[in-house]
matplotlib code that plots the C-alpha trace (Angstrom):
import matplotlib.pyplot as plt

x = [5.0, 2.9, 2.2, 0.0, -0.2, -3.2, -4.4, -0.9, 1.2, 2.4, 0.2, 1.8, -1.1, -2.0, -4.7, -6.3, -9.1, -10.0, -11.0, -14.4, -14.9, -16.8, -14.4, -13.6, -11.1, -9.8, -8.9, -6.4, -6.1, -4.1, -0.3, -0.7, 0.3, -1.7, -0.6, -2.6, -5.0, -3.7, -3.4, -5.6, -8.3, -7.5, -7.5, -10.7, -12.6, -11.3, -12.4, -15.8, -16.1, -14.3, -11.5, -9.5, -7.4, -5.6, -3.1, -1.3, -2.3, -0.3, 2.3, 2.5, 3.7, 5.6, 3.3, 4.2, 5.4, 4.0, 7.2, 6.2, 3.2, 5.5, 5.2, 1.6, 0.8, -2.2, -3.1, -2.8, -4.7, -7.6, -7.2, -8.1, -10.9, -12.0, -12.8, -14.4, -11.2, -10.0, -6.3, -3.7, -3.4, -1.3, -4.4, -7.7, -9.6, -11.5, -8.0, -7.5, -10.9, -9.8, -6.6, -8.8, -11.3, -8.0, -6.5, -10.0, -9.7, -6.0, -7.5, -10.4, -13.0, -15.8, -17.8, -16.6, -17.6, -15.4, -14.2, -12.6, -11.1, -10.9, -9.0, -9.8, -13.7, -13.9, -12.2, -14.5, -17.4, -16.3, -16.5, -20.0, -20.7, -19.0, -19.0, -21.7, -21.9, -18.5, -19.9, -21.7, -21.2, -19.9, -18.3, -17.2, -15.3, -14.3, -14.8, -16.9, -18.7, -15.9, -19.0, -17.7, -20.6, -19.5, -17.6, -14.0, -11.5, -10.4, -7.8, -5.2, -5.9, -5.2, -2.5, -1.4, -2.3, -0.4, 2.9, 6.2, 7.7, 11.5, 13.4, 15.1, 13.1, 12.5, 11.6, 9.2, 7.7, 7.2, 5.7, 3.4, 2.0, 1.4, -0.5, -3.2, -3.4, -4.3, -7.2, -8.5, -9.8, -8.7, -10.1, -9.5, -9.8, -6.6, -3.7, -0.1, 1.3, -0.1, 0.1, 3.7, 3.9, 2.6, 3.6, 7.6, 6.7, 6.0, 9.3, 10.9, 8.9, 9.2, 8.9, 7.7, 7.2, 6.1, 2.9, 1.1, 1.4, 0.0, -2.6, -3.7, -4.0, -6.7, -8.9, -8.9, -9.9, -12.4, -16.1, -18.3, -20.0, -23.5, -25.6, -24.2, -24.7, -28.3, -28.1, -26.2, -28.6, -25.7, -26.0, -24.1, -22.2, -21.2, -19.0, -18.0, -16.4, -17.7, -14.4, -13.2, -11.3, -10.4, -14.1, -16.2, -19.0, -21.5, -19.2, -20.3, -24.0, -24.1, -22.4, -24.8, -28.3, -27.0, -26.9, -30.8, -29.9, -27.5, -26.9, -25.1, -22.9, -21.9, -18.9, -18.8, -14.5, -13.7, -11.0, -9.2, -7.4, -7.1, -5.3, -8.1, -8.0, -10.8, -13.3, -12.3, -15.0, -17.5, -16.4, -16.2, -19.6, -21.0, -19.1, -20.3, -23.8, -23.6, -21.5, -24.1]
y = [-62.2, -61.4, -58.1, -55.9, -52.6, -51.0, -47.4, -46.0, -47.6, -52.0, -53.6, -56.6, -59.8, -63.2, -65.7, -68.1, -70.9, -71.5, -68.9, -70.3, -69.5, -66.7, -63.7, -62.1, -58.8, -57.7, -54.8, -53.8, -51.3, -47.9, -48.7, -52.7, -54.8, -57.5, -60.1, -58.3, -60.6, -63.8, -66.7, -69.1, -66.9, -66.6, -70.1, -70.7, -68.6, -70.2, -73.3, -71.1, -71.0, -68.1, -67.1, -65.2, -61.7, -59.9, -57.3, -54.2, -51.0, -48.2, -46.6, -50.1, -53.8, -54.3, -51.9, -48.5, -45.8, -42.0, -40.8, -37.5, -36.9, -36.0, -36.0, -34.0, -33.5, -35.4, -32.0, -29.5, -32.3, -32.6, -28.3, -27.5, -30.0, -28.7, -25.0, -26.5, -26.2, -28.7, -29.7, -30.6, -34.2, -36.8, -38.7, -39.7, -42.6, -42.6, -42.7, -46.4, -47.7, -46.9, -49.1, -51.9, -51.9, -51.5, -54.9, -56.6, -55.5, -56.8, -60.3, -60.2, -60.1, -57.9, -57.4, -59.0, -59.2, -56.8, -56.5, -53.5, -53.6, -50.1, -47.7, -50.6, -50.6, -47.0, -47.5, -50.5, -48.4, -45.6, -48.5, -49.3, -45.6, -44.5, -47.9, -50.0, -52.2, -53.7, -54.9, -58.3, -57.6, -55.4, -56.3, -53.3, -54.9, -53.0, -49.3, -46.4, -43.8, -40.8, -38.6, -35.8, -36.9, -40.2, -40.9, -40.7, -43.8, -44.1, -41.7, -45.3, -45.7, -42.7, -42.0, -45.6, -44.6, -41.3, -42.5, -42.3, -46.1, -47.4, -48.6, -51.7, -54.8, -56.2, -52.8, -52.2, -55.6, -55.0, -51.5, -53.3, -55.9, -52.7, -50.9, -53.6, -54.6, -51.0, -51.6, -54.6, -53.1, -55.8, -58.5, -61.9, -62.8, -60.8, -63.2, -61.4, -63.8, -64.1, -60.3, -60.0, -62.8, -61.2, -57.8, -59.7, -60.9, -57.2, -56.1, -58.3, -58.0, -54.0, -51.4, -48.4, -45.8, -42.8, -44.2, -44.1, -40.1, -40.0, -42.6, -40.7, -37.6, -39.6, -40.5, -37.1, -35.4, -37.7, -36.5, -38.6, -41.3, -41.6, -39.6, -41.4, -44.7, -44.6, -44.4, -47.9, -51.0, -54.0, -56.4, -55.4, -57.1, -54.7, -56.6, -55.0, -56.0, -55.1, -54.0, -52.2, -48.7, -47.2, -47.3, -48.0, -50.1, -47.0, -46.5, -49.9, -49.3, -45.9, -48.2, -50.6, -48.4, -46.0, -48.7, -49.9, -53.9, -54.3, -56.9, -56.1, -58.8, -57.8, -60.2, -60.5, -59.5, -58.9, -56.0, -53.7, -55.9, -59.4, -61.2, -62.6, -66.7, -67.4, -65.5, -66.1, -68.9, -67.1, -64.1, -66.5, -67.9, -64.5, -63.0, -66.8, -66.1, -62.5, -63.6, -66.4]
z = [-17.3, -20.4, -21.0, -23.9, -25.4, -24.1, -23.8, -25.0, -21.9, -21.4, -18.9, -17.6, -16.7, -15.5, -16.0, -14.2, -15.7, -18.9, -21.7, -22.3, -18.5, -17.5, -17.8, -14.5, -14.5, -11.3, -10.5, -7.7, -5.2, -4.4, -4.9, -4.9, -7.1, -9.0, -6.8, -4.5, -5.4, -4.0, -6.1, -3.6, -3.8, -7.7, -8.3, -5.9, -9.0, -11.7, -10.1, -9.5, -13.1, -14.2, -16.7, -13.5, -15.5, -12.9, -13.4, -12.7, -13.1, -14.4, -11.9, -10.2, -10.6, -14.5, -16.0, -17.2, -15.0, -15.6, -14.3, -16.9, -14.3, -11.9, -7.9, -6.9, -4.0, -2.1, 0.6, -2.3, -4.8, -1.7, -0.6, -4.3, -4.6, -1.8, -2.5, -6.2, -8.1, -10.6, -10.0, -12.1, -12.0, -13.9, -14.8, -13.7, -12.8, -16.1, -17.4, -15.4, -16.4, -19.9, -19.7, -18.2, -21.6, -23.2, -21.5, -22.4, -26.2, -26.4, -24.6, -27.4, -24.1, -25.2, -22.2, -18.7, -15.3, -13.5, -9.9, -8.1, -4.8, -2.9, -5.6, -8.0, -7.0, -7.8, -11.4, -11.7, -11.0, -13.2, -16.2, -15.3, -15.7, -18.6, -20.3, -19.4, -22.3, -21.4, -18.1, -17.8, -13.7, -11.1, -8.2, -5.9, -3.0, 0.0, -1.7, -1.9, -3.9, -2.8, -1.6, 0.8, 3.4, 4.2, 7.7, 7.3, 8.3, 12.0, 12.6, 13.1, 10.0, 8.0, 9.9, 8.4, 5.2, 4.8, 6.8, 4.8, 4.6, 5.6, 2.1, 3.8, 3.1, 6.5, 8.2, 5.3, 6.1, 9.8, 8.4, 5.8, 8.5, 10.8, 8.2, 7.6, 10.8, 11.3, 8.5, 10.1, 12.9, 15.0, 13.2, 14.2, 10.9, 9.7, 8.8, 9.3, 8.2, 4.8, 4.3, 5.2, 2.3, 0.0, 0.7, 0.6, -3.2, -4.2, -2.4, -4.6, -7.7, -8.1, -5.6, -7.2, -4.0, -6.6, -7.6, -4.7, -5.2, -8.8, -7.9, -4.8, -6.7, -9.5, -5.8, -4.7, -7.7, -8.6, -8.1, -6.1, -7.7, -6.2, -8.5, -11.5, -10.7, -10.3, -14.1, -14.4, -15.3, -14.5, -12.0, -8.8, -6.0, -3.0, -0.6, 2.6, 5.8, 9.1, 10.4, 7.7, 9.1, 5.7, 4.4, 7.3, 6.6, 5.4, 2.2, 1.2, 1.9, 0.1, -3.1, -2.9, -2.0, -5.1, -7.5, -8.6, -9.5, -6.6, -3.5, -0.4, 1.9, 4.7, 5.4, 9.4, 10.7, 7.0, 7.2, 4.6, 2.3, 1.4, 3.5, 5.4, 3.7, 5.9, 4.8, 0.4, 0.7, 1.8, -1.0, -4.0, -3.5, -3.5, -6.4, -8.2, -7.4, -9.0, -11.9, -13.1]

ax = plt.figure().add_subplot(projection="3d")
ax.plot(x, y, z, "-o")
ax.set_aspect("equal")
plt.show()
């Protein structure tokens, strides 16, 4: 697995397609992995026309661990934020959108189209923000703008979210399946099957339990983003499922009516996650459409 010096930490990457393709970075969610990204649906847009980068963000995967940052915790992270305080974190999300311009500098990509899914859609909008000129697109999957007014996720699912996982492998598996099938809000579309896969290769590729804590704490501190991207002046994909529990559809509209140049699809059963192969198509089209 190839990896590059980026930002001050190793960040460990894959490509699909060729170079001369249209450069496409994606970025992955809280506590997953690059592989995250399936490789179907990574091939499907390299064959879209896209040079395909994924990778793994710090405190996940191969790349660095902030194991310096220490273990904060998430209620006294959200109780301070709360009252207007600033806590103490490890690092922020400005801090992740800086490693992804750093991966694109070590790759020699100037400016790319960049996609964020969930924690990933919020660093990918925090690039647009504070570094617009490295954006030819944005594509904010399945995310939101963090502002305090939007509806919450279905209790099932935040109770999935914050529950404390087994360490032996097929428990954790059985556990993993549970969780998404908890974000899918009972979609028919979910494939168990497929996430149990995948969720079985990161098992086996590096289990890293004390990153979810450090990225938590970079969500919960960050401000809301709606104000700010009004400024932004890059085309915009918003994709959001219609049964997504952890950011109910509204997230997704607030993303997309916030952001002048942007297009929302609404993708009918689409869940929380990516393990729904029957609805890539209809995703990869889309992201095409905004990329060209």
């Amino acid at each position: 697995m190839p990896t590059v010096r980026a930002n001050d930490i190793e960040i460990a990457y894959e490509t699909f397609g060729e170079p001369a393709d249209l450069p496409l970075v994606l970025i992955m969610g809280l506590v997953s992995q690059m592989i995250g990204w399936p490789e179907r649906f990574c091939r499907m847009l390299a064959e879209a026309g896209h040079f395909v980068i994924r990778f793994d963000n710090r405190d996940v995967g191969l790349s660095s661990k902030i194991e310096r940052g220490g273990h904060p915790d998430p209620d006294a992270v959200a109780a301070a934020v709360a009252v207007g305080g600033a806590p103490s974190i490890p690092y922020t999300l400005r801090d992740m959108a800086a490693d992804t311009c750093g991966l694109m500098d070590a790759l020699g990509i100037p400016k790319a189209n960049v996609c964020g899914i969930s924690m990933g859609g919020m660093i990918a909008q925090v690039m647009a923000i504070e570094t617009p000129e490295r954006l030819r697109s944005l594509i904010c999957l399945e995310t939101t703008t963090g502002e305090p007014d939007l509806p919450p996720s279905t209790p099932e699912a935040a109770a999935a979210l914050l529950s404390v996982p087994p360490d032996e492998k097929e428990a954790y598996l059985d556990y993993i399946v549970d969780v998404y099938r908890a974000f899918s809000g009972g979609s028919p579309h979910f494939d168990p099957r497929l996430q149990r896969e995948i969720s079985s290769a990161a098992y086996d590729r590096m289990r890293y339990p004390a990153g979810f804590f450090r990225q938590m704490a970079a969500i919960l501190a960050a401000p809301g983003r709606r104000r700010a991207l009004r400024r932004i002046d890059v085309p915009t994909l918003v994709i959001h499922g219609d049964h997504d529990t952890v950011f109910p559809l509204p997230h997704g509209r607030d993303v997309a009516d916030a952001t002048a140049d942007a297009a929302l699809c609404v993708v009918e059963g689409l869940g929380h996650g990516m393990a729904y192969p029957g609805l890539w198509s209809q995703m990869v089209r889309a992201i095409a459409e905004n990329t060209r």
